[in-house]
C-alpha positions as CSV (number, residue, x, y, z in Angstrom):
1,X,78.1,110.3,129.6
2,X,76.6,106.4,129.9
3,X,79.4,104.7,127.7
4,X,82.4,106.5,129.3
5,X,82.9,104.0,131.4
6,X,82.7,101.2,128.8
7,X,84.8,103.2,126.2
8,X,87.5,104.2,128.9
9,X,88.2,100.3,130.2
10,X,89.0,99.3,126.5
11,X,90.9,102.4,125.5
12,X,92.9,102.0,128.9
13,X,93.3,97.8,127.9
14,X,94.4,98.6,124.4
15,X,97.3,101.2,126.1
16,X,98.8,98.7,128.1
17,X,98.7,95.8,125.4
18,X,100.2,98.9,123.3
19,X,102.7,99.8,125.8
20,X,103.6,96.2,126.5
21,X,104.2,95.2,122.8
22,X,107.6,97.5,123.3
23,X,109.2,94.2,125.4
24,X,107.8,91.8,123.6
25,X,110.4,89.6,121.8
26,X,111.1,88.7,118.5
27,X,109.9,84.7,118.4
28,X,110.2,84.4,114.5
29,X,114.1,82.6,114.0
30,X,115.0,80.4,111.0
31,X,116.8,77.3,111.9
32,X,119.8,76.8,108.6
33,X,120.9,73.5,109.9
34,X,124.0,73.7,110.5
35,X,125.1,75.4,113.7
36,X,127.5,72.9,115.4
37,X,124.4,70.9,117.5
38,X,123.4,74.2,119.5
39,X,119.8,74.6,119.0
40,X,119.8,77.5,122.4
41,X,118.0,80.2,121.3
42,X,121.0,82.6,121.1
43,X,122.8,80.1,118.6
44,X,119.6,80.6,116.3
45,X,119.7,83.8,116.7
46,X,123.0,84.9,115.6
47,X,123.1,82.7,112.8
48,X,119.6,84.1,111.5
49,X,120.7,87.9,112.3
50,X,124.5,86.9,109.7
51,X,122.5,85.5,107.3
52,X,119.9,88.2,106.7
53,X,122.4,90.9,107.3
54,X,124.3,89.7,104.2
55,X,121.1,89.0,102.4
56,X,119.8,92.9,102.9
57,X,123.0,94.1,102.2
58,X,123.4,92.1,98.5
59,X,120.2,93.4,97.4
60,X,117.4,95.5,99.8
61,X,115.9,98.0,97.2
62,X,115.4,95.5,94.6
63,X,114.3,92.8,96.8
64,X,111.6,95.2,98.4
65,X,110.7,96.2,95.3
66,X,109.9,93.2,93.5
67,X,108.3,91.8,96.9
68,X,105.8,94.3,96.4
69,X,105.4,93.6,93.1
70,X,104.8,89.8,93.5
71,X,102.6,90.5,96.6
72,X,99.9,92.1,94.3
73,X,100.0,89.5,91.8
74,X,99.7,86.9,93.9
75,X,96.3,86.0,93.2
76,X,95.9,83.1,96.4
77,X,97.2,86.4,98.4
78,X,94.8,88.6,97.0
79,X,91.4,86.6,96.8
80,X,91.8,85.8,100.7
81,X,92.2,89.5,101.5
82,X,89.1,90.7,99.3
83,X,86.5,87.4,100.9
84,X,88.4,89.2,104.5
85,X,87.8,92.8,103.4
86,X,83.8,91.4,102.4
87,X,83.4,89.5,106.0
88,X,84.6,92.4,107.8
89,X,82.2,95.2,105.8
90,X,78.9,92.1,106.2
91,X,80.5,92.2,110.4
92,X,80.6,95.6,111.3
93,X,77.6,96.6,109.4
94,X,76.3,93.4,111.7
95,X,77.8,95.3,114.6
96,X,76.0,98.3,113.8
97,X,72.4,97.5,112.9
98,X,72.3,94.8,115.7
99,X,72.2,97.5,118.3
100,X,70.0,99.7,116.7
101,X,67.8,97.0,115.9
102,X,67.5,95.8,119.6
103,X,66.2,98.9,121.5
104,X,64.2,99.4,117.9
105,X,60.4,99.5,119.1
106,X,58.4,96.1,118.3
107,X,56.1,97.7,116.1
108,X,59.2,98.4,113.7
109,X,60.4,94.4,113.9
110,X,62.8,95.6,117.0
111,X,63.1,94.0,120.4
112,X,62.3,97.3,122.5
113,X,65.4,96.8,124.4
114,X,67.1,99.0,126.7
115,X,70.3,99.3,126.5
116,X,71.1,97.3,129.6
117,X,69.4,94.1,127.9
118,X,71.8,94.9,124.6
119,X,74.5,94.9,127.0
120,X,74.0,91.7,129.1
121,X,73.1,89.6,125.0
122,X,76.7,91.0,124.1
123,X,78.6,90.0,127.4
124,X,76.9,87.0,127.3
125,X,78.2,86.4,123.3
126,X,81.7,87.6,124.9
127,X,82.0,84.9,127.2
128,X,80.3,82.3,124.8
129,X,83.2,83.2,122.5
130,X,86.0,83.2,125.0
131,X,84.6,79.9,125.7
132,X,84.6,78.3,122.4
133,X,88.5,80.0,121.3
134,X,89.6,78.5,124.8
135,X,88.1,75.0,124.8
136,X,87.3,73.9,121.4
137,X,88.2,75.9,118.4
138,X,91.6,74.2,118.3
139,X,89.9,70.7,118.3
140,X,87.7,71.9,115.4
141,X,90.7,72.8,113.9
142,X,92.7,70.0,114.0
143,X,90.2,68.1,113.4
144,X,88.7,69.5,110.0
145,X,91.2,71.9,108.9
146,X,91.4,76.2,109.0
147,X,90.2,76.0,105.4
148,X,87.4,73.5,105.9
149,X,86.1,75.7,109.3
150,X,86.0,78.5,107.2
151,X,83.8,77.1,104.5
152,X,81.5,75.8,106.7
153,X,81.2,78.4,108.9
154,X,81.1,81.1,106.1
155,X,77.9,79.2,104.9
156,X,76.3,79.0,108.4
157,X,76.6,82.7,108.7
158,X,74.3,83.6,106.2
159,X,70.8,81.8,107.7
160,X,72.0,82.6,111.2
161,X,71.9,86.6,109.9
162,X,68.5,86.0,108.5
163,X,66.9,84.1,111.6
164,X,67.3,87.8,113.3
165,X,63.9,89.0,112.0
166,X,62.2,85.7,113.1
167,X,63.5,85.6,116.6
168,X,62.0,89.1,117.4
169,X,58.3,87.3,116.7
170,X,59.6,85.3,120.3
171,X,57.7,86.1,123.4
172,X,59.2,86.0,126.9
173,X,61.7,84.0,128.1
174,X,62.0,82.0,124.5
175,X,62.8,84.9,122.8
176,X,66.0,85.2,125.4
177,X,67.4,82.1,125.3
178,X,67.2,81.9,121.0
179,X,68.4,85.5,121.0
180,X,71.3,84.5,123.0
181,X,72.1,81.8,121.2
182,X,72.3,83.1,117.8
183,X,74.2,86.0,118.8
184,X,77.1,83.4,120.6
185,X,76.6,81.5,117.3
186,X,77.2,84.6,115.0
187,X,80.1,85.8,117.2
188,X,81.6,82.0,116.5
189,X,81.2,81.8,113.1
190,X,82.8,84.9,112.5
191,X,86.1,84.5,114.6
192,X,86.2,80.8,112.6
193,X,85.8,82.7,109.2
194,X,89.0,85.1,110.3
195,X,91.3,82.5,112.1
196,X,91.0,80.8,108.7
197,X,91.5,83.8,106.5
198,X,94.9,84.3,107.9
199,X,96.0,81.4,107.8
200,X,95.0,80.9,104.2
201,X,97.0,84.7,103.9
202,X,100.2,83.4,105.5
203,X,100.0,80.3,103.5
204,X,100.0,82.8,100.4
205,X,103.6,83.9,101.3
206,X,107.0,83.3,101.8
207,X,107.8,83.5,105.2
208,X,109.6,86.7,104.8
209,X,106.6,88.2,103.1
210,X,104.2,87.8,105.9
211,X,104.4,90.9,107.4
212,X,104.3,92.7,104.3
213,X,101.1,90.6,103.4
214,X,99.3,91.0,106.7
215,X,99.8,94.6,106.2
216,X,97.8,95.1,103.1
217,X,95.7,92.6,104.6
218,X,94.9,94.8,107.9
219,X,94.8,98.0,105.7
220,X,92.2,96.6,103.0
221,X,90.3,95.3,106.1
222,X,90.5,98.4,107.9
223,X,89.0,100.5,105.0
224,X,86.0,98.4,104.6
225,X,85.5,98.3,108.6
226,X,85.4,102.2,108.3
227,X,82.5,102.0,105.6
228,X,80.6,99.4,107.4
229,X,78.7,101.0,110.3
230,X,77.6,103.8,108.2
231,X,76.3,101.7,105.1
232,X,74.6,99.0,107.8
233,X,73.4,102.2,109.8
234,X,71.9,104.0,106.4
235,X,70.7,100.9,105.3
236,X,68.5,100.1,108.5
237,X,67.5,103.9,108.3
238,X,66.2,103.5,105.2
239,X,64.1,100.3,105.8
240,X,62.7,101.6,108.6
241,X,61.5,104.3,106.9
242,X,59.9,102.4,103.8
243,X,58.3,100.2,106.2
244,X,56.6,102.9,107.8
245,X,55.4,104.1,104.2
């Protein structure tokens, strides 16, 4: 069993995190104004816990109710969700065929890679992307704006997809260094595209609605994640086989 190792680190990281969330505490408190010049954090706290305790207990059903309600039909909402449920079917599907395209033989446009090369490109796109969220996304940010990153990045993602096919004409040590590259770049673009996305989501809303937002979000985005392997997986299947036709 190869990728037990692999599959067990990251199941065994996403229990702690999982674990750990239990103590985590809450950081979201809403300032009213007026609390006698005591801005400590248990001052903000009760005055946020009296407040929404009389506001849930004046109206909770109907509240929730037409939340939902105005949630669906916020169209700002909405079309940031569906261009987030698109990105992440076009990523996984990315995901998927990437791999199968590496250790692909040559003679079917692949790399002929073993699985140890695959390996090293992705943990080298891994600490090109820890790199760039550590150092300079927030620059780029600040800089040009969430929105603004997202356009432009959205846009380079599509000719940096469709260079893949030319960098496997590369021989030797070229073909490393571009194939590196592109996959850091890809891996870049695409955490720019969804930093953006969510903040155009929370934007949307009412603070009080983000939860509720970001969970239709994450479900919407979950579902097309699900179909994305196998359509990118049937689809490179499929290729293959009319190219050798």
């Amino acid at each position: 069993f190869p990728y037990l190792l692999p599959c067990l680190c990251i199941s065994m990281l996403g229990l702690v995190v999982c674990v750990s969330c239990f103590w985590l505490p809450e950081t979201l408190h809403r300032n009213h104004g007026n609390n006698g010049g005591d801005d400590s954090y248990e001052a903000l706290e009760a005055s946020s816990n009296i407040d929404n305790t009389e506001a849930d207990l004046l109206g909770n059903g109907q509240s929730h109710s037409a939340s939902k309600k105005s949630l669906l039909k916020n169209w700002p909402l909405m079309s940031s969700i569906i261009v987030y449920c698109i990105f992440s079917l076009n990523d996984m599907a990315y995901t998927q065929i990437f791999s199968l395209w590496a250790v692909s033989p040559r003679k079917l446009g692949g790399l002929s890679f073993s699985t140890d090369d695959v390996g090293v490109v992705l943990a080298i796109s891994g600490v090109g992307l820890i790199t760039f969220q550590t150092l300079l996304y927030s620059r780029v940010a600040r800089l040009l704006g969430p929105l603004v990153v997202s356009r432009i990045t959205a846009v380079l993602t599509i000719p940096v997809q469709q260079s893949f096919p030319f960098i496997a004409m590369l021989p030797g040590i070229s073909l490393s260094i571009v194939l590196n590259f592109a996959s850091i770049l890809k891996n870049v673009l695409s955490i720019c595209i969804v930093t953006g996305l969510i903040v155009l989501q929370n934007n949307a809303v009412d603070q009080h609605q983000r939860g509720a937002a970001n969970g239709i979000a994450l479900t919407g985005t979950s579902l097309f994640k699900a179909f994305g392997p196998a359509i990118g997986g049937v689809l490179y299947v499929q290729l293959t086989k009319n190219f050798l036709q």
